[in-house]
N, C-alpha and C positions, 0 to 999 in steps of 0.2 A: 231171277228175282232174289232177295235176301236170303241167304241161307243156302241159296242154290248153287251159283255162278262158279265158287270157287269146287266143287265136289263136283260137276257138270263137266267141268274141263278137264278131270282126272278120268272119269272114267266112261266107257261106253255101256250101254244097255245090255246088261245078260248076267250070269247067273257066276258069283263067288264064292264058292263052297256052298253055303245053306244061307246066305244073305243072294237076292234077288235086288240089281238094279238099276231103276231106270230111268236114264239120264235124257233130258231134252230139251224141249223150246217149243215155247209161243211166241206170240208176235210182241210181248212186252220182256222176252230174257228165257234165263235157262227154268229147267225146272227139274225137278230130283227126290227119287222116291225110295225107300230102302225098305224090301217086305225081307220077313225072315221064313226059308220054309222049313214043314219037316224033317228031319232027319234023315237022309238018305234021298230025296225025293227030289226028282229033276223040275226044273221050272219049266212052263208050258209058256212059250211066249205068245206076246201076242204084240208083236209091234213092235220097233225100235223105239218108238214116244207112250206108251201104255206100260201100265204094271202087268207084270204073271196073272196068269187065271189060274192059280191053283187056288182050290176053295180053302186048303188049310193055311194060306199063307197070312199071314199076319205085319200089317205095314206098321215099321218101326219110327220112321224118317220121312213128315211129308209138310204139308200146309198146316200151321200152327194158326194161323191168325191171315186177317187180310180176305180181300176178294178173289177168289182162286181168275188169274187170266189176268190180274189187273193189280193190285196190291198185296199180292198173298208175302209170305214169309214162312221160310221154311224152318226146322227143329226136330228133335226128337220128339216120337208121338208117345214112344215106352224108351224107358231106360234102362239096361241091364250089360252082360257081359258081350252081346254082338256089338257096342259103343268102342269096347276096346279093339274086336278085331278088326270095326270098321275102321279105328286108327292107325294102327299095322297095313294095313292095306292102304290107306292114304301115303302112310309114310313112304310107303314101297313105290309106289304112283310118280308120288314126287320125286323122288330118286331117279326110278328109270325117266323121268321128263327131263331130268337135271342132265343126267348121260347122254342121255338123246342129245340134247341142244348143244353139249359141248362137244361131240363127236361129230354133232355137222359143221359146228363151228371151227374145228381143225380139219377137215376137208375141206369146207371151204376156202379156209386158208394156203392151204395147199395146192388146191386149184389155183388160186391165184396167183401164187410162188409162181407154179408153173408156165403160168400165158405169161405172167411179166418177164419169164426167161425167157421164152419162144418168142416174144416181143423183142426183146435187147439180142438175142441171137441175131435173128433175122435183120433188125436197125443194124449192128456192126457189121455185118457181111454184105453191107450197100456199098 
């Protein structure tokens, strides 16, 4: 949904330092939620699609507006300094997905090098 889709596909459901998040889907898109916990305090999961059950957690990043399941739209619920690390962390995301792609992309290339010479090998040895 709005706000969701692109922060859904960076990251998977679990626990970032003291940012809690959890990334998912319904049957209309992604969905994505950013609780901040205590200090020092592990997140209790509960689900790859559900937020933390810590009681102290506090959700930063959720349904702003819209019908949750159907037209929701996502945003910051508070504003404060977890926005920047949540941006460091995006930045980071995007990066390693950036390396990623280009690193299977020159493997795959590679590959291919390779069968097209096992190909022209084997063709000139007929």
């Amino acid at each position: 949904m709005k706000g969701a889709k692109e922060y859904a596909n960076l990251f998977k459901t679990g626990q970032y330092g003291q940012l809690y998040i959890t990334s998912g889907f319904h049957a209309r898109g992604k969905t994505f939620y950013i609780q901040v916990l205590p200090e020092n305090e592990l997140a209790k999961p509960n689900g790859s699609l559900n937020k933390c059950l810590n009681k102290n957690a506090v959700e930063v990043y959720g349904i702003i507006s819209g019908n949750p399941g159907w037209t929701e739209c996502y945003g910051w619920l508070h504003e404060g300094k977890w926005c920047d690390d949540f941006k460091v962390l995006c930045e980071i995301r995007k990066k390693a997905q950036k390396d990623k792609k280009e690193t299977e992309k020159k493997e795959n290339q590679e590959a291919m090098k390779k069968e097209n010479e096992r190909i022209q090998k084997l063709l000139k040895k007929y």
